[in-house]
C-alpha positions as CSV (number, residue, x, y, z in Angstrom):
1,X,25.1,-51.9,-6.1
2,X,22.1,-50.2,-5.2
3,X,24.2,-47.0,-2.7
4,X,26.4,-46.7,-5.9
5,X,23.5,-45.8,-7.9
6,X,22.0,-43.4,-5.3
7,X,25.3,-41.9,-4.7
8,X,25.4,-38.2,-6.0
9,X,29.3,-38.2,-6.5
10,X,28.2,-40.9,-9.0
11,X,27.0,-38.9,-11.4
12,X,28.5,-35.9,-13.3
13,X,26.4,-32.6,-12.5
14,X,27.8,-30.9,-15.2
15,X,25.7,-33.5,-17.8
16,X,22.4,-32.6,-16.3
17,X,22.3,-29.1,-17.3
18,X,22.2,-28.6,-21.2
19,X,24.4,-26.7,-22.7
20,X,21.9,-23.9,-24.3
21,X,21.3,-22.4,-20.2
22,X,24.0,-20.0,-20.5
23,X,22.7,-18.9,-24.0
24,X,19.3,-18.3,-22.9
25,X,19.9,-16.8,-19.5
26,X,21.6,-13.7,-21.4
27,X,18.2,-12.8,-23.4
28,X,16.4,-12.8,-19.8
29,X,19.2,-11.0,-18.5
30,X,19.3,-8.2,-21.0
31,X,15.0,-8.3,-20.5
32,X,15.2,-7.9,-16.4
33,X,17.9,-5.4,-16.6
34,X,15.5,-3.1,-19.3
35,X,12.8,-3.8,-17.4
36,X,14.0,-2.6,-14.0
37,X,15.5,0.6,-15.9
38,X,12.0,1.2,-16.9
39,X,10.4,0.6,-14.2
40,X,12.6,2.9,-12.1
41,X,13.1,5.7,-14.1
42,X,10.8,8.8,-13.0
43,X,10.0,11.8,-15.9
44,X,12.2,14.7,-14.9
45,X,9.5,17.4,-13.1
46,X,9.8,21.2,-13.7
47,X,9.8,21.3,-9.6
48,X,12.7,21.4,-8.0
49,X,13.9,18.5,-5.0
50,X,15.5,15.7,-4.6
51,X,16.3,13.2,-7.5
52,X,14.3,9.7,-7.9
53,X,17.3,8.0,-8.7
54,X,15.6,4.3,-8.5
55,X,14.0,4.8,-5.1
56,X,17.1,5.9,-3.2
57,X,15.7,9.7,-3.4
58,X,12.6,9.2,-1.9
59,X,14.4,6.7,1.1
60,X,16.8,9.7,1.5
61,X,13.7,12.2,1.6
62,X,12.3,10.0,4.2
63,X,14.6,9.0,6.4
64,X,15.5,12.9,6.8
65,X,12.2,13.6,8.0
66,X,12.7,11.3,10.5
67,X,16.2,11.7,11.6
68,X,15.9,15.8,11.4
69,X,12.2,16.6,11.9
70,X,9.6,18.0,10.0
71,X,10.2,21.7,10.7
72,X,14.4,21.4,10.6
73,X,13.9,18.8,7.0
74,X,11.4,21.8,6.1
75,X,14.1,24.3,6.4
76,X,16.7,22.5,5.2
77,X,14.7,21.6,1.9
78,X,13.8,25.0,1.7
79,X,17.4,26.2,1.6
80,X,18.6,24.0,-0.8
81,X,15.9,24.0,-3.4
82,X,13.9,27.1,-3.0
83,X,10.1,27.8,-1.5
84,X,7.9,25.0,-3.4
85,X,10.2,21.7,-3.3
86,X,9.1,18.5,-4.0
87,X,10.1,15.5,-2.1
88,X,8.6,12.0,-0.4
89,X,7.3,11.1,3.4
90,X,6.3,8.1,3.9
91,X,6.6,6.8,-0.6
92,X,4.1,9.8,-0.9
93,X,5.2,12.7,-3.2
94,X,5.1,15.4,-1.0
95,X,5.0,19.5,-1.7
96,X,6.8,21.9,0.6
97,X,5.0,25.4,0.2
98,X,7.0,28.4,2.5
99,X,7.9,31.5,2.3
């Protein structure tokens, strides 16, 4: 008598958990999904580089620094977006100045 009582399959899971969970997991849903929109999303700047676009930007800026160079991700920034370009080493917004 006492293993049926400690016996898991004994009991239906389903009747432990109310039925208002699913209705107030949406709210905190809606919340966490606003709040990580916010959170990521980066005023537009009037200098030209590579978008924020919720941290993959400046991961992208990075890891070409490090795949590429300094002087060839230099170059190629400087290319694509102009003389002054904006992008991020190491998290840190970063200004390329040439000429």
């Amino acid at each position: 008598m006492v293993l049926e009582t400690l016996n898991p399959m004994h009991y239906n899971i389903t009747s432990l958990i109310p039925d208002t969970m699913p209705v107030a997991t949406v709210p905190i849903l809606i919340l966490m999904c606003f709040l990580f929109l916010k959170w990521s999303h980066e005023e537009t700047s009037s200098i030209p580089g590579p978008g924020y676009c919720m941290g993959i930007g400046p991961l992208i800026s990075h890891g070409r620094f490090l795949w590429m160079g300094v002087g060839n991700a230099c170059n190629y920034y400087n290319k694509t977006y102009g003389e002054f370009v904006r992008v991020w080493i190491s998290g840190e917004e970063t200004f390329i100045i040439s000429k």
